[in-house]
TORBA-54737 format. One record per residue (C-alpha): residue number from 1; residue in one letter; chain; x, y, z. Coordinates in steps of 0.02 Angstrom, whole numbers, plus 50000, padded with zeros to 5 digits. Layout:
N
 pos code unit    xx    yy    zz
 NUM    a    A     X     Y     Z
...
END
This chain:
540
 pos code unit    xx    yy    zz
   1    x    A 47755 46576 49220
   2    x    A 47708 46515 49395
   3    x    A 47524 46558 49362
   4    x    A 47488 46500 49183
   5    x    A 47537 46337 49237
   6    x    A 47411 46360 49385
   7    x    A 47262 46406 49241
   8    x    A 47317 46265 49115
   9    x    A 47296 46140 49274
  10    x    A 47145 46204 49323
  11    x    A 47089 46194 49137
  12    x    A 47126 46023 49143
  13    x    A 47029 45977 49274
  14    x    A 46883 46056 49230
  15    x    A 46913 45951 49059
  16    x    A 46831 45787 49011
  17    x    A 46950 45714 48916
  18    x    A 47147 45721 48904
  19    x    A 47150 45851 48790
  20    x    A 47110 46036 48833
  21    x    A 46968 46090 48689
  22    x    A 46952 46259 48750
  23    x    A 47078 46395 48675
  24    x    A 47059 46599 48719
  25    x    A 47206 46725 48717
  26    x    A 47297 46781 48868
  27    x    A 47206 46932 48876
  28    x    A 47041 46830 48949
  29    x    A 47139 46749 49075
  30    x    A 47033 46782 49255
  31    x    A 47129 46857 49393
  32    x    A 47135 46704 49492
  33    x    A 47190 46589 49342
  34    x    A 47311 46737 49357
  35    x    A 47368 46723 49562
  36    x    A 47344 46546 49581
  37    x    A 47176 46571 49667
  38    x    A 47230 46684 49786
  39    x    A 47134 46830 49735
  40    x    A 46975 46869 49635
  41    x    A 46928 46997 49495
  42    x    A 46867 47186 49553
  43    x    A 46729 47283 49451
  44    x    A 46868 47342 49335
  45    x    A 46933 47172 49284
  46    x    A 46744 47096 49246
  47    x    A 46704 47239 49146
  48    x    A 46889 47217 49048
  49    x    A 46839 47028 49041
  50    x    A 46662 47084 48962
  51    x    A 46722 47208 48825
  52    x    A 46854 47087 48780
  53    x    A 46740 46944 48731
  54    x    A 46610 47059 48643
  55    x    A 46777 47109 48550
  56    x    A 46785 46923 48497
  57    x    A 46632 46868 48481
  58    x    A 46474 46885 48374
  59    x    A 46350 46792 48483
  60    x    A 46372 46927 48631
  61    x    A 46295 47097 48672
  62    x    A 46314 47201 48822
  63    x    A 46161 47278 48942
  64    x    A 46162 47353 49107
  65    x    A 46002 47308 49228
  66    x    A 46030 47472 49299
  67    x    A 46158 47585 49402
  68    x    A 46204 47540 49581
  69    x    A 46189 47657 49743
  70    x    A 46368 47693 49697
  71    x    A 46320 47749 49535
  72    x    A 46420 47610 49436
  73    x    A 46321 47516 49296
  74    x    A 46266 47319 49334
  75    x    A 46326 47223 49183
  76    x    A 46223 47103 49092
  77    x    A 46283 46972 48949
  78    x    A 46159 46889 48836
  79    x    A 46232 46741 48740
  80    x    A 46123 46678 48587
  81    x    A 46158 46608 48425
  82    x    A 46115 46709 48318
  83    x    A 46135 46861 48417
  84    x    A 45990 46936 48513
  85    x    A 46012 47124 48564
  86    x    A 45836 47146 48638
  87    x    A 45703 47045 48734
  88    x    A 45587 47075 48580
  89    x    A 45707 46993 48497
  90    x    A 45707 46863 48612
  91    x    A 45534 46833 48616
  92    x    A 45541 46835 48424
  93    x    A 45645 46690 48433
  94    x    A 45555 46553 48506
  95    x    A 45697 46507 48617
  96    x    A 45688 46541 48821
  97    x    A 45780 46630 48918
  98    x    A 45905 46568 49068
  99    x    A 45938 46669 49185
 100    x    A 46129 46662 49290
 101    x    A 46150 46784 49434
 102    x    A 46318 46788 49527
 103    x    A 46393 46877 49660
 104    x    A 46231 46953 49747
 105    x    A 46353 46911 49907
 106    x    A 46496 47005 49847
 107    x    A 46600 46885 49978
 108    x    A 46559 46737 49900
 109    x    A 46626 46738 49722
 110    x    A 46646 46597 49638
 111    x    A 46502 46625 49545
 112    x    A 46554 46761 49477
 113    x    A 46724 46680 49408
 114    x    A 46605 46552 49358
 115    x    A 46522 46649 49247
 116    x    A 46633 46731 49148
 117    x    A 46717 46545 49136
 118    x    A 46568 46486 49052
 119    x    A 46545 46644 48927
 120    x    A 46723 46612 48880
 121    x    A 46701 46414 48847
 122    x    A 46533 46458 48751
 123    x    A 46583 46599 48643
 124    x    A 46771 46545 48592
 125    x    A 46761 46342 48664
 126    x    A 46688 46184 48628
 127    x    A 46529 46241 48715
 128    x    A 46438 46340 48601
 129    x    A 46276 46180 48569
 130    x    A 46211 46275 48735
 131    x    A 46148 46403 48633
 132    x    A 46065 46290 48505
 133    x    A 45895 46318 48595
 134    x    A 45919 46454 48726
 135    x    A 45951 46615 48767
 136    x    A 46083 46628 48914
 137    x    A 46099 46782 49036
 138    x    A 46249 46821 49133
 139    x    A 46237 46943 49274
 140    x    A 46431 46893 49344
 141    x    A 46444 47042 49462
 142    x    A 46270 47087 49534
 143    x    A 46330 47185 49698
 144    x    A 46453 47285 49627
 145    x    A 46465 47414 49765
 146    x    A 46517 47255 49898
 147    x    A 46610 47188 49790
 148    x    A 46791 47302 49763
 149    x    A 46750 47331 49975
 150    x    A 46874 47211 49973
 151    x    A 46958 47140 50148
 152    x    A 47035 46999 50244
 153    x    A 46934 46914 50354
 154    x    A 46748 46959 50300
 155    x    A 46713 46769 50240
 156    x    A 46798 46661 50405
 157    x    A 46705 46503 50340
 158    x    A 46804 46523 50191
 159    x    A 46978 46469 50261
 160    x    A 47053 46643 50174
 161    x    A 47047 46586 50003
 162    x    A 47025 46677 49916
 163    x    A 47124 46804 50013
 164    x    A 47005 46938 50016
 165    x    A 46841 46950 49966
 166    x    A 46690 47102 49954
 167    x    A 46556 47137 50069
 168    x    A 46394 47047 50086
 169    x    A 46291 47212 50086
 170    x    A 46274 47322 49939
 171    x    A 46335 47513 49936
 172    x    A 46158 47553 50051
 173    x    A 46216 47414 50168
 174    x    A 46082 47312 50141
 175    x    A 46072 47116 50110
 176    x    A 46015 47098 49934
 177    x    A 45958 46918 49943
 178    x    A 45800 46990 50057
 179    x    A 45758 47124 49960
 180    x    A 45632 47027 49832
 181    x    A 45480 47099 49912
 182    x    A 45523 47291 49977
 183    x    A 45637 47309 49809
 184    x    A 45715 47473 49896
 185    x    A 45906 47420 49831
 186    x    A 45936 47496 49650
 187    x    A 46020 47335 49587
 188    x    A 45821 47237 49644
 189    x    A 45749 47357 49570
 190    x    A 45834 47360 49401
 191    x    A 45835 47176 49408
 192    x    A 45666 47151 49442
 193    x    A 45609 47275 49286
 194    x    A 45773 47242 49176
 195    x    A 45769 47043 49179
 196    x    A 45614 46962 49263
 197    x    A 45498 47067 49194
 198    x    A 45577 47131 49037
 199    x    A 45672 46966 48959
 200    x    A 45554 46840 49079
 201    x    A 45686 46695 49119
 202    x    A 45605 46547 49112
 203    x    A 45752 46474 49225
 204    x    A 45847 46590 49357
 205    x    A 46001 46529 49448
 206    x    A 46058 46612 49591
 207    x    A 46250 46578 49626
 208    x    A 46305 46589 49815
 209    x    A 46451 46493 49947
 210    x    A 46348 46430 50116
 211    x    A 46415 46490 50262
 212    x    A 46476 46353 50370
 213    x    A 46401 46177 50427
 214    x    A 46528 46056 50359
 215    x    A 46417 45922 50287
 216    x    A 46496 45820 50157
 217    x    A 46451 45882 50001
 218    x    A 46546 46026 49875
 219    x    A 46399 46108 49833
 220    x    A 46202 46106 49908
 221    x    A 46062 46152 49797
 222    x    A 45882 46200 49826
 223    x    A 45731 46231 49715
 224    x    A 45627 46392 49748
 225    x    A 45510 46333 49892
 226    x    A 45326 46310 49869
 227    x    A 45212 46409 49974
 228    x    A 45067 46489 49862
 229    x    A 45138 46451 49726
 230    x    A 45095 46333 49596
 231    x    A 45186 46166 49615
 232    x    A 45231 46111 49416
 233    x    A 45385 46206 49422
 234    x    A 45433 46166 49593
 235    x    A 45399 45957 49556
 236    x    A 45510 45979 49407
 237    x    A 45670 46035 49489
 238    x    A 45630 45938 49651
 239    x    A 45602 45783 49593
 240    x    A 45658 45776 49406
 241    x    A 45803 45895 49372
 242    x    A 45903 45916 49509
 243    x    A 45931 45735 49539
 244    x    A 45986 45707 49364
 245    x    A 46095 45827 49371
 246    x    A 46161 45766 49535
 247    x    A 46180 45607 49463
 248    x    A 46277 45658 49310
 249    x    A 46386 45782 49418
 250    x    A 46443 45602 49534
 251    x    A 46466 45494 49369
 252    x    A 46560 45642 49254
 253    x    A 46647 45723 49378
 254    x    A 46658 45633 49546
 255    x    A 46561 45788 49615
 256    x    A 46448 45762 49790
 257    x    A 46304 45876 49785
 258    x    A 46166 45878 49871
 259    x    A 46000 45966 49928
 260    x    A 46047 46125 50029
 261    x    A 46041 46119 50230
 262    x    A 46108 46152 50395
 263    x    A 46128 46055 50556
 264    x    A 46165 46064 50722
 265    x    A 46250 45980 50842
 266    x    A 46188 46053 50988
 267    x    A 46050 45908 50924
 268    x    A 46165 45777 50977
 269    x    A 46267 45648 50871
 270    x    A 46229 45579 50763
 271    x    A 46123 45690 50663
 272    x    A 45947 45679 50629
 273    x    A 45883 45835 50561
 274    x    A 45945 45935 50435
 275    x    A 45853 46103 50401
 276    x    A 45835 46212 50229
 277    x    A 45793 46395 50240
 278    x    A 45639 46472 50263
 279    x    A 45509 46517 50107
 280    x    A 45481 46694 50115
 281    x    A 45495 46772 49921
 282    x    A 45611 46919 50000
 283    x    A 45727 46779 49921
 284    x    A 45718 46813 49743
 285    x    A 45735 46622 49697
 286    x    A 45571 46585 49814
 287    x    A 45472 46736 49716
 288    x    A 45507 46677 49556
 289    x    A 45393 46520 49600
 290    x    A 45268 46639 49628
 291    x    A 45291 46708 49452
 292    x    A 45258 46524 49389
 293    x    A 45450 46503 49326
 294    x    A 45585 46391 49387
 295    x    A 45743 46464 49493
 296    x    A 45892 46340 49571
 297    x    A 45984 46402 49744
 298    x    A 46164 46360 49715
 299    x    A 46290 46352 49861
 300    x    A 46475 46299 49853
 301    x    A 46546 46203 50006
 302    x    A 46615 46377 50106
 303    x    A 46761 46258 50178
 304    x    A 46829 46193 50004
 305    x    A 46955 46277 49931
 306    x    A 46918 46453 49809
 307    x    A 46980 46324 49661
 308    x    A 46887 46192 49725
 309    x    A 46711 46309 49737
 310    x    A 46762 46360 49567
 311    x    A 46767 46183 49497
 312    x    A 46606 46126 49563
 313    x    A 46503 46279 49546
 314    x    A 46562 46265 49360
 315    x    A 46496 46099 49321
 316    x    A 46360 46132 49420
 317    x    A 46306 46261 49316
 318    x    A 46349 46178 49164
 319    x    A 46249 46024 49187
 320    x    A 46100 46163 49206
 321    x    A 46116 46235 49056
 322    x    A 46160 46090 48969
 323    x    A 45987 46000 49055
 324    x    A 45892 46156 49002
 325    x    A 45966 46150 48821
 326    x    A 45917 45978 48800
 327    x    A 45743 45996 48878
 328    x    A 45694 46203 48821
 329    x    A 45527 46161 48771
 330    x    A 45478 46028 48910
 331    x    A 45530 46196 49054
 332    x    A 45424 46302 48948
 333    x    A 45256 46197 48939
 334    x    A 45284 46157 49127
 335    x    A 45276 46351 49135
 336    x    A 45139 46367 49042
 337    x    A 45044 46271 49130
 338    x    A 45091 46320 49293
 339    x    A 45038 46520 49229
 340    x    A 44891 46440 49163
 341    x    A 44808 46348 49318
 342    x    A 44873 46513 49425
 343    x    A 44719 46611 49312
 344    x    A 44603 46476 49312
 345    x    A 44585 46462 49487
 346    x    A 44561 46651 49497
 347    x    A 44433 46631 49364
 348    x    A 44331 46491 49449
 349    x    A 44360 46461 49624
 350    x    A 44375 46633 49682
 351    x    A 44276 46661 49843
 352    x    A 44298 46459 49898
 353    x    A 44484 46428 49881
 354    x    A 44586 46456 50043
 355    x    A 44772 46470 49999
 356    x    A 44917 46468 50138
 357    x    A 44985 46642 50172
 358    x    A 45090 46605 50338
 359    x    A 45211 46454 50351
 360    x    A 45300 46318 50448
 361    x    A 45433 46222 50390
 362    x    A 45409 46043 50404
 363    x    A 45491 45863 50336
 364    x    A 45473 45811 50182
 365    x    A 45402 45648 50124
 366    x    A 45541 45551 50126
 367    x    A 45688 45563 50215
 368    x    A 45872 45577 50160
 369    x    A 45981 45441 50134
 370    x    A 46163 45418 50106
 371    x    A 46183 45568 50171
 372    x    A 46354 45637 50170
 373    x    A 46445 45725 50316
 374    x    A 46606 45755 50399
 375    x    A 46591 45654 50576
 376    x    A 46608 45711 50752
 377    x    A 46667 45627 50910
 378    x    A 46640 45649 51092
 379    x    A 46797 45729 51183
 380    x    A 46799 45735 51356
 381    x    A 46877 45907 51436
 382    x    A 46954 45958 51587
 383    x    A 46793 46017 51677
 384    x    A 46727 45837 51646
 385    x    A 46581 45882 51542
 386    x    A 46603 45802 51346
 387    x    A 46578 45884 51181
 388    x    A 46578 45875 50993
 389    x    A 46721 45893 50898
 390    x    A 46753 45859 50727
 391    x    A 46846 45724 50630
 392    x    A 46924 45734 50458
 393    x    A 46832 45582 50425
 394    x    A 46681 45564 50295
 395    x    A 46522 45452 50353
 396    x    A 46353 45418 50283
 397    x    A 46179 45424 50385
 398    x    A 46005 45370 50335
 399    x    A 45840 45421 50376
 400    x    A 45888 45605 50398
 401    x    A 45733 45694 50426
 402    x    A 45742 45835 50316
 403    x    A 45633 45999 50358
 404    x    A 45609 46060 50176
 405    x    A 45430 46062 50155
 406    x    A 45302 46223 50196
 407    x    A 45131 46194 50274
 408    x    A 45029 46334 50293
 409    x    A 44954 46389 50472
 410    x    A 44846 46546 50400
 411    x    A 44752 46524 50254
 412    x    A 44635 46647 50164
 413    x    A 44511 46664 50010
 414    x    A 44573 46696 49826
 415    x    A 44512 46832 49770
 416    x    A 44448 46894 49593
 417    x    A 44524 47043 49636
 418    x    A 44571 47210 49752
 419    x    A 44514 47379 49772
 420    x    A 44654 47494 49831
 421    x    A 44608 47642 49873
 422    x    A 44666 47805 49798
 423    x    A 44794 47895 49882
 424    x    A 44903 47748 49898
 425    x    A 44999 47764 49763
 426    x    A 45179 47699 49837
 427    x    A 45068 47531 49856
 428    x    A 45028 47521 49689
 429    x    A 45197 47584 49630
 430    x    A 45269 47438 49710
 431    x    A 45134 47327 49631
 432    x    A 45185 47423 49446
 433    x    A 45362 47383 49474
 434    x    A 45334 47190 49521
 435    x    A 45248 47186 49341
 436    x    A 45080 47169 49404
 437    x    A 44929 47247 49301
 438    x    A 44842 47410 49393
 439    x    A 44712 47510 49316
 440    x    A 44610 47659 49406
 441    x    A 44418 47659 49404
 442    x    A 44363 47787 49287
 443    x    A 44178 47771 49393
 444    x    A 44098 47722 49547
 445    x    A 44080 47544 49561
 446    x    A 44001 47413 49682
 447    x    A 44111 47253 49754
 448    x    A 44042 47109 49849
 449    x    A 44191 47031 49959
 450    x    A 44275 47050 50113
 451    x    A 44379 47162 50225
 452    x    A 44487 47121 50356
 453    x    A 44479 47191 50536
 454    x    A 44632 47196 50612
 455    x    A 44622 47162 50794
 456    x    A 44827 47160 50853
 457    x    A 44956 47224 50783
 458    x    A 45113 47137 50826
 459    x    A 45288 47241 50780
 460    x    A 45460 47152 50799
 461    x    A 45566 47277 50947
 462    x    A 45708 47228 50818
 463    x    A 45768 47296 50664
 464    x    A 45782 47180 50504
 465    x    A 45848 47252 50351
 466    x    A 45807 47427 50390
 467    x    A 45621 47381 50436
 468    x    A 45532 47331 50614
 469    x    A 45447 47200 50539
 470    x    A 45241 47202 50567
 471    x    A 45099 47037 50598
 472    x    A 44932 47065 50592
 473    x    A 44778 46958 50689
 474    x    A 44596 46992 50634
 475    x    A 44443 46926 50553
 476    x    A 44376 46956 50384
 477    x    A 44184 47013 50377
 478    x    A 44089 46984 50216
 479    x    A 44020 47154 50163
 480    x    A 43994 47258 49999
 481    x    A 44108 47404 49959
 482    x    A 44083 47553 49828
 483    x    A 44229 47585 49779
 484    x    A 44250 47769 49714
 485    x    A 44318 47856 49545
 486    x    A 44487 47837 49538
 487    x    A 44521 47677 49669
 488    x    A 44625 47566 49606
 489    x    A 44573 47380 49552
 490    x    A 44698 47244 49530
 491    x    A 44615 47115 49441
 492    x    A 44684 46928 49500
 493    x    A 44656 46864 49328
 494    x    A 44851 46885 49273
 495    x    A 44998 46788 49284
 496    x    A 45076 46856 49422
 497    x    A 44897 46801 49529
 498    x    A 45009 46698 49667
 499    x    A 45140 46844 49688
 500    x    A 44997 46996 49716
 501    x    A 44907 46860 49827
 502    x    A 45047 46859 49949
 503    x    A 45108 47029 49961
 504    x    A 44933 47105 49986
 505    x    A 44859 46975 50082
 506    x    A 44863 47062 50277
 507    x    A 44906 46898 50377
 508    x    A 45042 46858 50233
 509    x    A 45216 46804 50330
 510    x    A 45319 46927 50183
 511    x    A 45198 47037 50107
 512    x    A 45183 47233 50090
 513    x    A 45094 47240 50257
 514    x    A 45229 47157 50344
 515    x    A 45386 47269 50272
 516    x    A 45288 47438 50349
 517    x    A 45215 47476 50182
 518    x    A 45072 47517 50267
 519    x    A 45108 47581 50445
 520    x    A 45070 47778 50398
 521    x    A 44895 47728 50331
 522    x    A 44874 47613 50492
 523    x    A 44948 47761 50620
 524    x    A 44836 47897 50571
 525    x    A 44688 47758 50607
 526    x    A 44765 47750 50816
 527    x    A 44838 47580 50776
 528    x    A 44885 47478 50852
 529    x    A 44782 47554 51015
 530    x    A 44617 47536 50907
 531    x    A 44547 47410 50799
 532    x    A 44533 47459 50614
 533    x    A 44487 47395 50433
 534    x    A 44643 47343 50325
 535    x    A 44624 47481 50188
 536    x    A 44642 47347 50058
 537    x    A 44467 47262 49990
 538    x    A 44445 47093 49917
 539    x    A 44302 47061 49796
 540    x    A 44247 46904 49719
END
């Protein structure tokens, strides 16, 4: 009795009005509606939760983007009125395609509570308008190997609520959100084919709980960062979008959110600087920029309470889909566009455009203001020497200088194209599976262009995800190349121009050079003891 009191409060809250509109049966109550947010749903219970609804529904059908390392499935939901059971389908329709990811840090899981929340107030609540013109895609539980690893402790930030949570790697133990490029985890792989390329999301939301600077806000959002990329998408969410939605999340729901960051106060008090993360498209919501769509970092407050996360992640995500409901067409010419200019460049100003493929992070234009954070006072200790300490008391700054911006240091030519040659077929497999266009020569052929000659080769003595990550310094040489009878050619004239650009660029920052990719070529040329030619040719 206990806890559906705890659910009918926490319905009302998440209400507008007095009255509670939304009405399910018992059977779709969540597990922490269930144990007054104490504990959070396993593998089993989602995939009760999802067969339930589809039960109930007609504007549901069940997927799976693919099986895990474990061997378990990876569920997908598509919600559209009327029903769509295949991206043909979809396309058919007119209407695009959102995409919601949750749980791809199996320790941070209010997203995927969130999610099935939201299925359940669309399908049987007062919610169903958001599928008047969109298609919505629910991947709730994307690590499912982390996420029944379940323990105390593995999520300090999160004050043990709930009380145990999964683990942040999948069943391979590695980190999924840096995966985007390498794509050696089953669940990137099949999400990568399954959803990007397959369904093509014009919007992708990525659903996560920071992990531990207590600034003042309940949740932090970012747009995928701009680096090659085109910058329509990017200017939408940055500058149109996301503040809207910030400003409807204070005026509806009393909600503080703000753009995502950390700080330190090894900086001194007050603060600053506040700092995003980096740009590198191993984070799947930085690549989708690259593949001229729009993607939205979400990150609940890690110190809030599990119902608290729950409440603002919820809204958050609402306000999203509600925003893209309202503006579906407006996202997809912004798209358009965005696909559009990446082709025309190739097509004209390939040979004389330079484009950035290693980063810094620097400010942005303008500064923050109002920004909101918990304070922190000096304390003297017994040594003598002072330090920080934190107060339970909220203040407001201006002029934060905020370090969310990407100017290049390394820049090379656009190319029309590349010549790979044959015999490197796990490059171009990789190329295949990012949905990029390779065809093989069927004759000899002549290029003009470049190659690059790499001069250093600088490996990291550390490990990273499995990999000892690679840099390369060099010069390019204009030259001619005939490239031979069944060479590969990846012509740059596609949409996904920005994306091969960085991952087969040599001096890229997170390209295929730089996850090893190409270390066994390299090694049986003597490097790094003797200059070579990067085996990769770029023709204009």
């Amino acid at each position: 009795m206990k806890s559906i009191f705890s659910v009918v409060f926490f319905l009302f809250a998440l209400s507008l009005s007095a009255q509670i509109k939304t009405t399910f049966p018992v059977s779709l109550l969540l597990v922490p509606e269930k144990t007054n947010f104490e504990k959070t749903s396993t593998y089993a219970d989602v995939m009760a939760f999802l067969n339930e609804i589809k039960q109930l529904s007609p504007y549901i059908s069940l997927h799976t983007i693919g099986k895990s390392t474990l061997g378990m499935d990876i569920p997908m939901a598509v919600l559209a009125n009327p029903m769509i059971s295949n991206a043909d389908q979809a396309k058919a329709s007119g209407k695009p395609v959102v995409y919601i990811q949750a749980n791809i840090h199996a320790g941070e899981v209010e997203g995927k509570e969130v999610a099935m929340m939201l299925m359940r107030d669309i399908l049987l609540g007062d919610k169903m308008n958001l599928l008047q013109n969109q298609i919505i895609i629910f991947v709730p539980i994307y690590n499912v190997d982390g996420n029944d690893k379940m323990e105390k402790g593995l999520r300090a930030s999160q004050e043990n609520s709930p009380l145990e949570t999964g683990t942040r790697e999948n069943g391979q133990g590695l980190d999924l959100n840096r995966d985007g490029v390498k794509m050696e985890a089953p669940e990137t792989k099949g999400m990568i084919t399954n959803v990007l390329n397959l369904w093509d999301p014009q919007l992708t939301v990525d659903l996560h709980t920071s992990n531990g600077t207590w600034h003042g806000y309940s949740l932090t959002w970012a747009p995928g960062y701009l680096s090659s990329g085109e910058s329509g998408p990017y200017n939408y969410l940055n500058d149109v979008m996301l503040p809207l939605i910030t400003k409807n999340a204070k005026e509806k729901y009393d909600l503080n959110l703000g753009p995502f960051g950390d700080f330190s106060t090894r900086e001194g008090w007050p603060l600053k600087k506040f700092y995003t993360y980096n740009h590198h498209p191993r984070y799947i919501i930085n690549q989708i920029g690259l593949r001229n769509r729009m993607s939205i970092l979400s990150e609940s407050f890690a110190h809030e309470r599990f119902y608290q996360r729950i409440h603002s992640t919820y809204h958050f995500v609402y306000e999203i889909l509600n925003h893209c409901n309202n503006h579906s067409e407006e996202i997809v010419k912004i798209n358009k566009q965005a696909e559009w200019s990446a082709i025309e460049k190739v097509k004209n100003q390939a040979g004389t455009l330079k484009k950035g493929v290693r980063f810094k992070m620097v400010p942005t234009d303008k500064p923050l203001q109002h920004f909101r954070t918990y304070d922190y006072e000096k304390f003297l200790k017994e040594d003598g020497t002072t330090t920080l300490l934190r107060t339970g008391k909220i203040v407001y700054y201006d002029n934060i200088t905020y370090f969310a911006a990407f100017k290049d240091t390394v820049s090379a030519l656009l190319p029309r194209g590349y010549i790979i040659p044959a015999g490197l077929d796990t490059i171009v497999e990789i190329l295949r599976k990012q949905g990029v266009k390779v065809t093989t020569l069927e004759k000899n052929q002549r290029f003009s262009g470049e190659s690059f000659f790499i001069e250093k080769w600088n490996k990291s003595p550390r490990k990273f995800e499995g990999h000892y990550m690679v840099s390369v310094e060099g010069t390019f040489n204009a030259r001619e190349m005939l490239a031979k009878k069944g060479d590969f050619i990846v012509d740059m004239a596609q949409p996904l121009a920005n994306l091969i650009f960085y991952l087969l660029e040599p001096q890229s920052d997170d390209g295929l050079l730089s996850w090893n990719f190409f270390d066994l070529i390299l090694r049986g040329s003597n490097v790094p003891f003797s200059p070579v030619d990067y085996p990769v040719f770029k023709y204009f």
